[in-house]
C-alpha positions in Angstrom: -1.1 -13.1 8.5 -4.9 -13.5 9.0 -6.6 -10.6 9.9 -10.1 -12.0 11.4 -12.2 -14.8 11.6 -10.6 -17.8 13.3 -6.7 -19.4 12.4 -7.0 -23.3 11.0 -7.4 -25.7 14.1 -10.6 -22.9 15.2 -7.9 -20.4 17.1 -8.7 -17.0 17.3 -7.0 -15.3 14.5 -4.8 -13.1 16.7 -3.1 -16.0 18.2 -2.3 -17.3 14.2 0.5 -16.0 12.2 2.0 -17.2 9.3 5.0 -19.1 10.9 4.7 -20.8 14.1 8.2 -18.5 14.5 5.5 -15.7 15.5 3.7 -17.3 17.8 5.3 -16.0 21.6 5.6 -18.1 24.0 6.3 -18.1 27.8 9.4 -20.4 28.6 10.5 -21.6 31.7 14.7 -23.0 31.5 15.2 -25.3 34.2 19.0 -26.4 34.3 21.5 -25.7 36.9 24.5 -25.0 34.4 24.6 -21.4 34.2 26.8 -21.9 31.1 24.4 -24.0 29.3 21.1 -21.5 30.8 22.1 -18.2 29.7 22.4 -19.1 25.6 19.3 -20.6 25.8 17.8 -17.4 27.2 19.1 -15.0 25.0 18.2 -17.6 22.1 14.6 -17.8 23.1 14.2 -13.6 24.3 15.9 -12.8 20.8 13.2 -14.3 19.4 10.3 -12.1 21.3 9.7 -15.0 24.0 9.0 -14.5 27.9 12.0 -16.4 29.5 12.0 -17.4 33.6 15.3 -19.4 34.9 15.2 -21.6 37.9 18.7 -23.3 38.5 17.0 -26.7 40.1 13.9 -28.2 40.1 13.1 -27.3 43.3 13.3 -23.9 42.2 11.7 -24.8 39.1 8.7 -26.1 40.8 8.3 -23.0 42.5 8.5 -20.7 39.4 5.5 -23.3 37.7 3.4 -22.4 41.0 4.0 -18.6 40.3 3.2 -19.0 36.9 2.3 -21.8 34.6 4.8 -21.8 31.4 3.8 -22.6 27.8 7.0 -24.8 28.1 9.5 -26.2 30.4 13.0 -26.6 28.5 15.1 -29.1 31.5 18.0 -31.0 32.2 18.1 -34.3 33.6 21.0 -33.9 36.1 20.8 -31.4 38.8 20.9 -31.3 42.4 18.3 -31.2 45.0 15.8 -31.9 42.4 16.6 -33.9 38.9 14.5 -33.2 35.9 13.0 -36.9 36.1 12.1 -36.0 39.4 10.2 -32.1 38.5 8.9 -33.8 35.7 6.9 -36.4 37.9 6.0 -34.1 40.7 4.7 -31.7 38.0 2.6 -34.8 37.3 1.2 -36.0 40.6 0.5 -32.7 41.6 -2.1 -32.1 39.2 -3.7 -29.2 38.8 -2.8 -28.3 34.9 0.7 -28.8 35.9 0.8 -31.9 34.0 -0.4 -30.7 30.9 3.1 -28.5 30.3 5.1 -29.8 27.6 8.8 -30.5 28.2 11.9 -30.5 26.1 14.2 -32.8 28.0 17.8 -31.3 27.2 21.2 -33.2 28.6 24.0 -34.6 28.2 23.5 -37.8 29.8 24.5 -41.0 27.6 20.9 -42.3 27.5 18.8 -39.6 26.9 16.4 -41.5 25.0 15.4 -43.9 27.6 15.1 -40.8 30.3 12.7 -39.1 28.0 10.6 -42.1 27.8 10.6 -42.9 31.4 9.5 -39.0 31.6 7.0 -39.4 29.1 8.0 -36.5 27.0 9.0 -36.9 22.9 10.7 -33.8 23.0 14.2 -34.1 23.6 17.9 -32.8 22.9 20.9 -33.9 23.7 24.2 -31.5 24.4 25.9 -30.7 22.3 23.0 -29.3 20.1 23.1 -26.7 17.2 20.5 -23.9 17.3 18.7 -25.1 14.2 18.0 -28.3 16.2 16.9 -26.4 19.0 14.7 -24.3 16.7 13.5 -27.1 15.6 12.4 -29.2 18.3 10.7 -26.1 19.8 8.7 -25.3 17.1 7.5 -28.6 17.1 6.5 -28.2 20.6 4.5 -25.3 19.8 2.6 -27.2 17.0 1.8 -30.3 19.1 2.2 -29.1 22.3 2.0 -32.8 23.7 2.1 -33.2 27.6 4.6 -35.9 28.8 3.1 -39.6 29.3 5.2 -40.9 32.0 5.9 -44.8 31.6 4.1 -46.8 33.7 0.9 -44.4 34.7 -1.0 -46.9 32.7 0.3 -50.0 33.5 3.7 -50.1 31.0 6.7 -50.8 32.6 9.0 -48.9 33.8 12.7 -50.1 33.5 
């Protein structure tokens, strides 16, 4: 652990530990499978992280209003709002929304394609082990990469 000066990539020292494990982040789960939620919570508080639960993405849009989240964990299939469809409002709405990373997390057969369409490289599909889960989010808290929607800059959407 560093104790002053500033962390590689200029940070602050505080926010650099040795693992990227340390580092805490706030998390919002967006899924409306209570089932699939509530491991994921108690996976990611376990671990020291700030965990907020919206059960569609209407509701999930609300909690990003409230508070922005470091990251958004979603599903793709929900009702009243799919995660496709938070995704891009979190986009055209602006204001910073657009800059949260997103782990796209589903079941649906073409997963791949979704999270392209969504912009996003972070993705898992059900059913996932917890060392791919740590994985992937750790790798969102090193890149931290905001999704890229297909066609925002003239690519084509399918």
């Amino acid at each position: 652990m560093q104790l002053g000066g500033r962390a590689p990539g200029g940070r602050p020292s505080g926010y650099y530990f040795c693992s990227m494990a340390f580092l805490m982040a706030n998390i919002l789960v967006v899924d409306d499978d209570h089932s699939v939620a509530s491991p994921l919570i108690m996976y990611f508080e376990f671990r020291g992280h700030k965990v907020r639960y919206a059960d569609n993405g209407e509701s999930g849009l609300r909690a990003v209003a409230k508070s922005f989240p470091d990251v958004i964990v979603l599903d793709v299939e929900m009702p009243q709002l799919t995660g496709p469809e938070m995704a891009y409002r979190l986009l055209v709405e602006d204001s910073g929304r657009e800059k949260i990373p997103i782990i796209l997390l589903s079941g649906v057969a073409d997963l791949s394609t979704v999270a392209k369409k969504v912009g996003t490289p972070y993705l898992l599909a059900k059913p996932y082990s917890l060392d791919d889960l740590e994985a992937v989010f750790e790798k969102v808290l090193r890149e931290r990469i905001p999704p890229r929607p297909a066609g925002i800059l003239g690519e084509a959407v399918q």
